[in-house]
Backbone as CSV, one residue per row, in Angstrom:
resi,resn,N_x,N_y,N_z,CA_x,CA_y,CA_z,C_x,C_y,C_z
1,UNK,-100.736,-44.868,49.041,-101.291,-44.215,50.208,-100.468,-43.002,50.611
2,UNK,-99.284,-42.963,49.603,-98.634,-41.402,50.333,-97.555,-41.782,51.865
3,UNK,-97.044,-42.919,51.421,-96.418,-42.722,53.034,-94.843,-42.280,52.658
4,UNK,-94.601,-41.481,52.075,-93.324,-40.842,51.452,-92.929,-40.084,53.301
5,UNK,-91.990,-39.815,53.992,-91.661,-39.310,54.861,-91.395,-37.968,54.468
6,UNK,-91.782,-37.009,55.190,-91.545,-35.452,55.084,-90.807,-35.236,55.980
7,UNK,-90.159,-34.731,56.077,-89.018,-33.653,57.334,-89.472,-32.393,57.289
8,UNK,-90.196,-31.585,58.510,-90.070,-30.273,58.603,-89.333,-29.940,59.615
9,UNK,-88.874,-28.757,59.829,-88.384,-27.874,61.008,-89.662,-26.996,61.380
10,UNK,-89.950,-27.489,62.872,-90.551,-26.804,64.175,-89.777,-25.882,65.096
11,UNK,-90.415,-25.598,65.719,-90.063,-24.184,66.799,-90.942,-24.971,68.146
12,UNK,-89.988,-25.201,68.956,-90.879,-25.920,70.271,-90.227,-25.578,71.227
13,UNK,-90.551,-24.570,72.354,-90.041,-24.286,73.890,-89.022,-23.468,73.134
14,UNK,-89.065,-22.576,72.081,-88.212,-21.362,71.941,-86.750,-22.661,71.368
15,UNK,-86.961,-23.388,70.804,-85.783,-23.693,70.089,-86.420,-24.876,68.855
16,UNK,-85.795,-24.692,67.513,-86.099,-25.491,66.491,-85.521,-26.583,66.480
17,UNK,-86.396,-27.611,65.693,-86.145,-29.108,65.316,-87.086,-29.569,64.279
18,UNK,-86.624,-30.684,63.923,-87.096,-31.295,63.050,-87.891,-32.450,63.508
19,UNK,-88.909,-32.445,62.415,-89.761,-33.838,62.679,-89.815,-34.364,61.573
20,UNK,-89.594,-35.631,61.326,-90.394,-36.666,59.895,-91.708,-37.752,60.659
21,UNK,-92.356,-37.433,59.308,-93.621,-38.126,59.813,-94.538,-38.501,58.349
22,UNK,-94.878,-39.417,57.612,-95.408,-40.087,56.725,-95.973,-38.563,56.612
23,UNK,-96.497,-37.987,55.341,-97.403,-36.986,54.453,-98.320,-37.185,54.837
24,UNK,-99.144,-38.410,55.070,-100.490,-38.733,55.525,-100.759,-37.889,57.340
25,UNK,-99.838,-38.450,57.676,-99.972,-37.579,59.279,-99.842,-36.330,59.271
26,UNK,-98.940,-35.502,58.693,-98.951,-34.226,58.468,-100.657,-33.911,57.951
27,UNK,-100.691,-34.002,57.221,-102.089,-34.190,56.781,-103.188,-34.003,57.624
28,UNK,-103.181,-34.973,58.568,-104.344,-35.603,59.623,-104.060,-34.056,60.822
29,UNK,-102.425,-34.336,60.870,-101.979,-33.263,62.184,-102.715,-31.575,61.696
30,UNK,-102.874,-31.444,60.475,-102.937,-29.880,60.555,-104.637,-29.807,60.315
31,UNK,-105.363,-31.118,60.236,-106.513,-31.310,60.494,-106.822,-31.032,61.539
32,UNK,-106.780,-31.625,62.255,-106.580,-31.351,63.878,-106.424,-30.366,64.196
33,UNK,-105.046,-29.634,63.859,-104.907,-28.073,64.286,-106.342,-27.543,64.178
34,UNK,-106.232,-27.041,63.123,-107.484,-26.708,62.495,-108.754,-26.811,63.398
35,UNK,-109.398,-27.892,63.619,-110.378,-28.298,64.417,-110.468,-27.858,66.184
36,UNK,-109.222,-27.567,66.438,-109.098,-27.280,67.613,-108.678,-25.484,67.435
37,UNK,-108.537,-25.129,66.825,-108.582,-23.655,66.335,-106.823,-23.023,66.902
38,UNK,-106.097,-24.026,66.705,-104.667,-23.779,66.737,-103.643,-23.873,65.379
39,UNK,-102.383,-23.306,65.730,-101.759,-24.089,64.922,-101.060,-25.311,64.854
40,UNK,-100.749,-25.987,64.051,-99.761,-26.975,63.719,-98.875,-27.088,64.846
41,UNK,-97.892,-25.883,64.726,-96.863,-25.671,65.778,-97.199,-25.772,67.617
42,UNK,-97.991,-25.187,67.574,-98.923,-24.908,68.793,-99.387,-26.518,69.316
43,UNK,-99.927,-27.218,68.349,-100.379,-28.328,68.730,-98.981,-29.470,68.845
44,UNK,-97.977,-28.975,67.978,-96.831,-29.668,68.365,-96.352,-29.385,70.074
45,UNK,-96.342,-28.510,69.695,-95.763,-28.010,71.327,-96.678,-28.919,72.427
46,UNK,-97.694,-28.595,72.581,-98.836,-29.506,73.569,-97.846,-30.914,73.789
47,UNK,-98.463,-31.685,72.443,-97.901,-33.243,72.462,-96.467,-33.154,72.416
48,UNK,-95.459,-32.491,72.187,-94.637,-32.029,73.121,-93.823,-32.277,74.887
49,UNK,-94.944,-31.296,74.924,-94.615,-31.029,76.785,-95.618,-32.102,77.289
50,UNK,-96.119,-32.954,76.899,-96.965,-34.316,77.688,-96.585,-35.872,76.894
51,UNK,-95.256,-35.736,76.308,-94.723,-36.929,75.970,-94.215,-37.699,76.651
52,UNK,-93.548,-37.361,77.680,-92.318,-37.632,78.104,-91.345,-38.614,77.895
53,UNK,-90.898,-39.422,77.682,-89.532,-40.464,76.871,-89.595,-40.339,75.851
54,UNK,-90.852,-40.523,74.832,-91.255,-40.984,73.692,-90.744,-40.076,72.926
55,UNK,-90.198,-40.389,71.384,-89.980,-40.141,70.591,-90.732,-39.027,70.104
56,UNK,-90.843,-37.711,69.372,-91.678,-37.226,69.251,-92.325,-37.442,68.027
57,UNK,-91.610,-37.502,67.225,-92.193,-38.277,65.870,-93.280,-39.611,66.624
58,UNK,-93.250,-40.246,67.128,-94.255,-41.316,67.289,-95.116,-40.644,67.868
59,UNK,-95.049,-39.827,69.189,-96.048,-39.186,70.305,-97.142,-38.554,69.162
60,UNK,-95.877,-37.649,67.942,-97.480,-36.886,67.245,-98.270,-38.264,66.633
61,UNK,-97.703,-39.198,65.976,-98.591,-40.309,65.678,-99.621,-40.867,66.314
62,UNK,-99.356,-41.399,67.419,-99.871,-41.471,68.589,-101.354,-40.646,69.024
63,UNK,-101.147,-39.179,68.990,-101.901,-38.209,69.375,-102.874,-38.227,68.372
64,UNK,-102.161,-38.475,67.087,-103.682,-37.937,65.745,-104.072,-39.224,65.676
65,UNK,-103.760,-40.748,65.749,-104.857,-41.374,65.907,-105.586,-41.770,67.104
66,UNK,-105.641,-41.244,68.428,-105.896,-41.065,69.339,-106.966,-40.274,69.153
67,UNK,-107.099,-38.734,68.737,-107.491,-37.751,68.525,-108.841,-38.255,67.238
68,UNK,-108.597,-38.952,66.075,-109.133,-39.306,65.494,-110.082,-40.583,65.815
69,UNK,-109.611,-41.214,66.508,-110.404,-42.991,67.356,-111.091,-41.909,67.911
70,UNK,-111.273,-40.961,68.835,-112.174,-40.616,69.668,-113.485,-39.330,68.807
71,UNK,-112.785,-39.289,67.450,-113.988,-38.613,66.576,-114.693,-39.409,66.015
72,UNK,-113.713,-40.615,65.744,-114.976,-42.009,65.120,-115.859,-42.465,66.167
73,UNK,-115.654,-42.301,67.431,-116.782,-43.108,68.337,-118.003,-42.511,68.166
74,UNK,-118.905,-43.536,68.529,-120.444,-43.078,68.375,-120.510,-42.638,69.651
């Protein structure tokens, strides 16, 4: 299924970091971008600044199957 962990470096609130997140989510996440007519980064930032405690690696998890449960509903 691809769940190999990726590490990229982001740019969020004018300073870089890193995220790891299974290949599959990266995947799903720049789907999303996409669909919402942003970028990647851009959509990081969002889930981001409306996390608050949470890890951000989980929050983006969180967000794309969130984001995705509410494209499967009828």
């Amino acid at each position: 299924m691809g769940g190999d962990i990726v590490k990229r470096s982001v740019m969020i609130a004018g300073h870089r970091t890193s995220v790891s997140l299974e290949a599959p989510f990266w995947e799903a996440l720049r789907a999303l971008a996409a669909s919402e007519g942003r970028s990647v980064q851009a959509l990081i930032g969002a889930i981001d600044a409306a996390r608050g405690d949470s890890n951000l690696s989980s929050a983006i998890r969180v967000h794309v199957l969130a984001a995705f449960r509410t494209q499967a509903s009828p």
